[in-house]
C-alpha positions as CSV (number, residue, x, y, z in Angstrom):
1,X,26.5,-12.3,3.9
2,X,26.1,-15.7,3.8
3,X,22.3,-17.6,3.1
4,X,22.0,-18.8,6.6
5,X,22.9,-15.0,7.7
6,X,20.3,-13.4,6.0
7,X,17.3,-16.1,7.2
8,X,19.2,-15.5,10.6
9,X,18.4,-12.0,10.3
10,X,14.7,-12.1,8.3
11,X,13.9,-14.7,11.6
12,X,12.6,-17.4,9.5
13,X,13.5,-20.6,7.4
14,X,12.1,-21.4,4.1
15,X,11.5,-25.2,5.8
16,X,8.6,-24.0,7.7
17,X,7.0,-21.9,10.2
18,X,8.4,-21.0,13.4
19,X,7.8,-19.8,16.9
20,X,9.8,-16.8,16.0
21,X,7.6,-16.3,12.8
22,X,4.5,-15.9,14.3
23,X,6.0,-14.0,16.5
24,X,6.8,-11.6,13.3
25,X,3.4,-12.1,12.1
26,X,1.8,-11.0,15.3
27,X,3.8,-7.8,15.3
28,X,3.6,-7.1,11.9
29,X,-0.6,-7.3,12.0
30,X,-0.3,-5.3,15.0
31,X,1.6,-2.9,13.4
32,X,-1.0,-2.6,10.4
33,X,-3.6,-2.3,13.0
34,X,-1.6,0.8,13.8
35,X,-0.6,2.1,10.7
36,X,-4.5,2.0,9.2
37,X,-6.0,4.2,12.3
38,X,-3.1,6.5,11.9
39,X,-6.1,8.8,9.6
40,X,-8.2,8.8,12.5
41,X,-5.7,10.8,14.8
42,X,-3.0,13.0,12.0
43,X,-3.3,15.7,10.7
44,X,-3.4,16.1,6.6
45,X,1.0,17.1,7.1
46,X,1.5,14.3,8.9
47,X,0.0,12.1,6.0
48,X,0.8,14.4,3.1
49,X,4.3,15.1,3.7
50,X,5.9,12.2,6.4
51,X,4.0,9.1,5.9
52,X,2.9,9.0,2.7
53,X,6.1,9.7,1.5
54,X,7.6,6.9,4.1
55,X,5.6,4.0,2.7
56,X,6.6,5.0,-0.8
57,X,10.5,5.5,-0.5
58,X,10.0,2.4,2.0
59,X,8.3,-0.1,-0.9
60,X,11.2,1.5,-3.5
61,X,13.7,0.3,-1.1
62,X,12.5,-3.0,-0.8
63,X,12.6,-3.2,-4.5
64,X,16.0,-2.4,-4.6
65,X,17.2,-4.7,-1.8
66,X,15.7,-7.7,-3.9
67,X,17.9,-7.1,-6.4
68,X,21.0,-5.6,-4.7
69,X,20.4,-8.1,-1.4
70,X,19.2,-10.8,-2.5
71,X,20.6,-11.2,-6.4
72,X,23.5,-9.3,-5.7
73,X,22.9,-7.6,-8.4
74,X,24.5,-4.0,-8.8
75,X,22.5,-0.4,-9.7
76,X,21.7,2.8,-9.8
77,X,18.3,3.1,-12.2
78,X,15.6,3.0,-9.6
79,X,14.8,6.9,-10.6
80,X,14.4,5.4,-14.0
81,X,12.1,2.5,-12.8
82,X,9.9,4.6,-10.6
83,X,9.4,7.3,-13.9
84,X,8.8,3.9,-15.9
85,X,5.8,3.0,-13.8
86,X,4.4,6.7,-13.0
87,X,4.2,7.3,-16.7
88,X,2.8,3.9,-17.3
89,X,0.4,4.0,-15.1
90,X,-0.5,7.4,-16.1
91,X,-1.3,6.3,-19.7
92,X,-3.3,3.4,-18.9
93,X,-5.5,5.8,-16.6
94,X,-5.4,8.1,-19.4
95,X,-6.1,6.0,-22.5
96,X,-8.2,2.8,-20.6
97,X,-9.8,4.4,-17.9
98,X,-12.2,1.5,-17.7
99,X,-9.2,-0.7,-15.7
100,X,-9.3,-0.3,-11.9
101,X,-6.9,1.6,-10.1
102,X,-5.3,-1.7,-8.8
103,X,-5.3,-3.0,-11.7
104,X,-3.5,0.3,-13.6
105,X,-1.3,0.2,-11.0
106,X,0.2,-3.9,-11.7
107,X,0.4,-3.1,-15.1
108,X,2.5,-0.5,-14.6
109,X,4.4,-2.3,-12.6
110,X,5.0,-5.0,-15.2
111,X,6.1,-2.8,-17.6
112,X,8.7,-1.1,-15.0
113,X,9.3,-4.7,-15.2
114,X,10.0,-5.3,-18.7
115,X,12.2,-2.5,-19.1
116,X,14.5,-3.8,-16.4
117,X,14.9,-7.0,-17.7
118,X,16.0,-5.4,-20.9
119,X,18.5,-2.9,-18.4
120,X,19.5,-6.3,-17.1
121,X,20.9,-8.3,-19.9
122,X,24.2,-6.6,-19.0
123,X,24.3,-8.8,-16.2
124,X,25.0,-11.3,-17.4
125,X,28.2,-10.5,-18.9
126,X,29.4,-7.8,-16.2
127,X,29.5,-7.1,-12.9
128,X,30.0,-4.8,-10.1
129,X,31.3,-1.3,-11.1
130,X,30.4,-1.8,-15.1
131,X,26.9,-2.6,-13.8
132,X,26.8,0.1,-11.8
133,X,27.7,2.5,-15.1
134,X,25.5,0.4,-17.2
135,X,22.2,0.9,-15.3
136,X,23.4,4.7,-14.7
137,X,23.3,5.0,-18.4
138,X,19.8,3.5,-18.5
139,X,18.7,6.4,-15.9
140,X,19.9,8.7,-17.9
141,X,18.3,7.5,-20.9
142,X,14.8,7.0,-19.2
143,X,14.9,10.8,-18.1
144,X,15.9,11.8,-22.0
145,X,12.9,9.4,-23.3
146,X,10.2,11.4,-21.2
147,X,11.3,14.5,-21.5
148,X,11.9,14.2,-25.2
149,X,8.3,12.3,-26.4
150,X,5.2,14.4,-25.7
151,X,3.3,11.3,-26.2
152,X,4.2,9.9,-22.4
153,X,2.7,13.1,-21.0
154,X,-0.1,13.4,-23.6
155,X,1.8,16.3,-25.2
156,X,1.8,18.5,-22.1
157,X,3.6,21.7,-22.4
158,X,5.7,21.3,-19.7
159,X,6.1,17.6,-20.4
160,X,4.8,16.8,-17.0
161,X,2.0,14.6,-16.2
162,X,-1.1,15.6,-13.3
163,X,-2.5,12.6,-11.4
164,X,-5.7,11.6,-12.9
165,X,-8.6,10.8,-10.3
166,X,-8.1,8.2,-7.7
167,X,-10.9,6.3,-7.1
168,X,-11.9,2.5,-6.1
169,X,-15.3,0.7,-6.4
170,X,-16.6,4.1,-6.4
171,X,-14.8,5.4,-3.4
172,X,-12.8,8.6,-4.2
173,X,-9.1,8.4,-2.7
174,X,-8.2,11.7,-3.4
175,X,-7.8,13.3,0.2
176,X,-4.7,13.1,2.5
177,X,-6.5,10.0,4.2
178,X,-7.4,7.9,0.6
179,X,-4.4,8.7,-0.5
180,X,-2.4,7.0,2.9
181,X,-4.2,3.9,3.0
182,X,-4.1,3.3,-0.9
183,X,-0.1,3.8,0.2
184,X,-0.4,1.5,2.8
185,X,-2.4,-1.2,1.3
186,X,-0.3,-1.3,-1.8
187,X,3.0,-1.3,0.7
188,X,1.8,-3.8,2.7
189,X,0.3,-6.5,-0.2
190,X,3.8,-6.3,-2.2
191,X,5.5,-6.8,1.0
192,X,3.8,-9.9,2.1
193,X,4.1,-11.0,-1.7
194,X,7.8,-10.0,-1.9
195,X,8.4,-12.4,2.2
196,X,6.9,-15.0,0.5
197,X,9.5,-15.0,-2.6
198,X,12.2,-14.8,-0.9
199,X,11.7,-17.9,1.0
200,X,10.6,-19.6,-2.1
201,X,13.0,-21.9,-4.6
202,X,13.5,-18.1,-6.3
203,X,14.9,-16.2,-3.0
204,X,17.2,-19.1,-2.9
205,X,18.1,-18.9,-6.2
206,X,18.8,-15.2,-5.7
207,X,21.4,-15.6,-2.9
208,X,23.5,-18.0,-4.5
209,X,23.6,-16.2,-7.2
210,X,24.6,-13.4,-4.7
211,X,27.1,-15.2,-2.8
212,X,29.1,-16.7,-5.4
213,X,27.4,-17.2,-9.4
214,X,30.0,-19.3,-10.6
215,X,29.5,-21.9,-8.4
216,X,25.9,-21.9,-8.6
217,X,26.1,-22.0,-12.0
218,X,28.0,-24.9,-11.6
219,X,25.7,-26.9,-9.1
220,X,22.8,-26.2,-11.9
221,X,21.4,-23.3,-10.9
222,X,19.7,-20.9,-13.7
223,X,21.7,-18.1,-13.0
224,X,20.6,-16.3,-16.5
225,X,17.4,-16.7,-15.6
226,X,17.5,-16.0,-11.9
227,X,19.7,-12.4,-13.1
228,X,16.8,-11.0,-15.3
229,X,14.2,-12.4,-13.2
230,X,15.6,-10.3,-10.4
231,X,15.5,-7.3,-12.8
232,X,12.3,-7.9,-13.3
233,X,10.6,-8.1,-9.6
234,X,12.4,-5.4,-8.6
235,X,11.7,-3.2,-11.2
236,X,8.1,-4.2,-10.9
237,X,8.1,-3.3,-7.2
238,X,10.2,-0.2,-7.8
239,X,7.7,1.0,-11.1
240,X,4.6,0.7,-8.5
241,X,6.5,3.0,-6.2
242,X,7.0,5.6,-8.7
243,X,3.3,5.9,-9.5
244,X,2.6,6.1,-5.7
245,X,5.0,8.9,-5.7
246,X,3.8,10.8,-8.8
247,X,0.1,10.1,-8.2
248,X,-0.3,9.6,-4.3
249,X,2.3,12.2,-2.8
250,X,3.4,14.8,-5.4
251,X,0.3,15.1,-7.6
252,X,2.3,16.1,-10.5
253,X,5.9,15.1,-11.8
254,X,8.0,15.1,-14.7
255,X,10.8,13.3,-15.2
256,X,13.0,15.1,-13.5
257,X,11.1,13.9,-10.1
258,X,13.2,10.8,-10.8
259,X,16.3,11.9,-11.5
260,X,19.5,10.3,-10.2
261,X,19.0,12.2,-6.6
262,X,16.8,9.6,-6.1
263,X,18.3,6.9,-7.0
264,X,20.9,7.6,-4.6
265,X,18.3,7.9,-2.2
266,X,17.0,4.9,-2.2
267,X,20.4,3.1,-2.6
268,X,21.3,4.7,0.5
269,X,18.3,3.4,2.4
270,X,19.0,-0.1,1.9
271,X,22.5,0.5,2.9
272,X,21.6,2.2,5.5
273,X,18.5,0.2,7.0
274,X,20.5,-3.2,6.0
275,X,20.8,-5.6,2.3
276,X,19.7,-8.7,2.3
277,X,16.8,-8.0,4.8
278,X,13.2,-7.3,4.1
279,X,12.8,-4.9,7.0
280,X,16.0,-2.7,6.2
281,X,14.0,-1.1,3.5
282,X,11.7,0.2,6.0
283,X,14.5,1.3,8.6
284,X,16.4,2.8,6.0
285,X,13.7,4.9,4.4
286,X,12.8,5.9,8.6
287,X,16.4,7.2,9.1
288,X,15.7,9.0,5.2
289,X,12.6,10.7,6.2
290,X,12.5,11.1,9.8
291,X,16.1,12.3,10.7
292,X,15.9,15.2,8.6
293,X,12.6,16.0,10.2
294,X,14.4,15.4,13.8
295,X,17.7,17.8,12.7
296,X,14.8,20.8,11.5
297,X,13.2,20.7,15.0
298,X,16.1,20.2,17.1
299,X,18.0,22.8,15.2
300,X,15.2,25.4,15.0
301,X,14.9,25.2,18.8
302,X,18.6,25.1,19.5
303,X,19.2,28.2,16.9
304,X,16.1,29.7,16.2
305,X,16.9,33.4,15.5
306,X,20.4,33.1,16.0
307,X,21.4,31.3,13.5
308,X,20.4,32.0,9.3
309,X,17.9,29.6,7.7
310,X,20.0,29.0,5.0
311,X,23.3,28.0,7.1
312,X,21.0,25.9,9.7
313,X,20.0,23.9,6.5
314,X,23.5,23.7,5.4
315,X,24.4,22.5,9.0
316,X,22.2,20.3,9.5
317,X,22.8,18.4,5.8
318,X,26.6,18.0,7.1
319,X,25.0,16.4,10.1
320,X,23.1,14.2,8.6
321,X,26.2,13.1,6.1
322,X,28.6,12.5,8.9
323,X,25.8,10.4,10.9
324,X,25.7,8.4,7.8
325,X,29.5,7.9,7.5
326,X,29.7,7.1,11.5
327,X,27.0,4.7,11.0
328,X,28.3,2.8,8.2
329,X,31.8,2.2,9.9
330,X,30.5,1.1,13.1
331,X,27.6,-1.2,11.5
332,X,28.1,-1.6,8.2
333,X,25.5,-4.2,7.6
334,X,22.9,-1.9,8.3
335,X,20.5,-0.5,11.1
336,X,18.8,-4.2,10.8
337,X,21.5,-6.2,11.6
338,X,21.9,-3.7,14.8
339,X,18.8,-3.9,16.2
340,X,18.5,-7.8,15.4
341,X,21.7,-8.3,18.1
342,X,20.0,-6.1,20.5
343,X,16.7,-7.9,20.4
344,X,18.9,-11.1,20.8
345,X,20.5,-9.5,23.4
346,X,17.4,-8.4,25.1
347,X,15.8,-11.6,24.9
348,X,18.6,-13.5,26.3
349,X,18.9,-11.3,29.6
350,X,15.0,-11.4,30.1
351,X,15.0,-15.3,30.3
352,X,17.8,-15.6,32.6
């Protein structure tokens, strides 16, 4: 996908701002308006197990599609970002509780950060599949590190870490509703950080690199730079994600909450919901969460009683794989892409 197809899809241009991006902007404060008086109306399932875990797997996404989307950049490490920053986090709670939450939760994030610029430096001398394999390996190693060192977990037993207390300016954010819009706050402040960059000099950086590095190292580009600097941001982004998960949704992990079952789970989101597009992290993490959710309830009415538990779940896992496959062939550049023509589409009929 070319540069001019991805701003075609985003809606905007990095020369300015457009009609059609405050259009965006409108519906995107509208849809925070939304999303923040959600607490006022669900019910602790609703946040505990669907939206908290939406807004987390949707921020992982968009950490991965800056790298893979943007940059170009092949992998398959994000279950060893997300530990990175859980763990991180964790400690700095632990050992300088004195730093805000916020605060805790950057840091983290910038050391997530670190560590993927030091799994980038294979990029730049490999590509593709051998990245692939190379970041696999630095999943793999991740989950040995915290499994193997008490110290990450403060020499817990069972090597796994609790959440500490969440709390900010006093306020604690430990029930279902704290817990959501600490989610949603974080979610929304990287995203509008993460539009931003990718309509800056560094987004376009990223996408030549993505289209074709050669040539943009040839035209002067710092393609070294632009690599590990990828590596970095989404790692960052992806590190903040894994706190959320360990501390905001799950309460307690270990290392193997982040194995490589969730890397492919978020790699299949941005497929899925579209690369090289802010909002395909979001649609792909809905089709992730909320399809599942959809096959339980449709199946359990359709079967109930008739059919065994274990072979409805079994059923309904095929389902969801073939709806995957179908998908890809018939829009392979992602549920985005789809529902940017038919928007187009829509508009054009509605002002003839």
């Amino acid at each position: 996908m070319s540069v001019i197809g991805t701003e075609a899809i985003e809606g905007f241009s990095p020369s300015g701002v457009t009609a059609h991006d405050r259009l965006h902007l409108g519906l995107a404060l509208v849809l925070l308006v939304v999303l923040a008086g959600i607490p006022l109306v669900a019910n602790d399932y609703w946040l505990n197990a669907v939206l908290i875990p939406f807004l987390i797997m949707s921020l992982t996404a968009l950490g991965l599609n800056l790298l893979m989307g943007y940059a170009g950049q092949a992998s398959l490490g994000s279950g060893g970002f997300m530990s990175v920053g859980a763990y991180a986090t964790y400690n700095l709670l632990l050992r300088l509780p004195e730093l805000p939450l916020p605060v805790s939760l950057l840091f983290g994030g910038i050391i997530a950060g670190l560590v993927g610029i030091i799994a980038g430096l294979p990029s730049l001398r490999i590509k593709g599949f051998y990245l692939v394999a190379s970041t696999l390996a630095t999943q793999f190693l991740l989950e040995w590190l915290f499994n193997q060192y008490g110290w990450f977990s403060n020499y817990s037993t069972s090597s796994s870490i609790s959440a500490p207390r969440l709390a900010l300016l006093g306020h604690d954010l430990s029930s279902p509703a704290g817990r959501y819009l600490l989610t949603l706050a974080t979610v929304a402040t990287v995203t509008v950080i993460s539009i931003r960059l990718v309509r800056s000099q560094t987004g376009l950086t990223w996408m030549a690199i993505r289209d074709m590095d050669t040539a943009a190292s040839v035209i002067g580009i710092p393609v070294t730079a632009g690599k590990l600097k990828a590596f970095f941001v989404s790692s960052l982004v992806i590190g903040i994600a894994g706190a959320l998960w360990g501390f905001a949704y799950l309460g307690t992990v270990d290392a193997r909450s982040f194995n490589l079952d969730r890397s492919f789970e978020v790699m299949f989101a941005i497929i899925i919901g579209g690369m090289g597009s802010i909002s395909g992290g979001y649609l792909g993490a809905a089709f992730m969460i909320f399809l599942p959710i959809l096959l339980d309830h449709v199946g359990g009415r359709l079967f109930a009683g008739a059919v065994d538990a274990g072979q409805l779940e079994n059923f309904q896992k095929a389902l969801f794989g073939a709806l995957i496959v179908w998908f890809l062939i018939k829009e392979p550049r992602g549920l985005a892409a789809l529902l940017s023509r038919a928007w187009t589409q829509l508009v054009s009929r509605l002002a003839r």
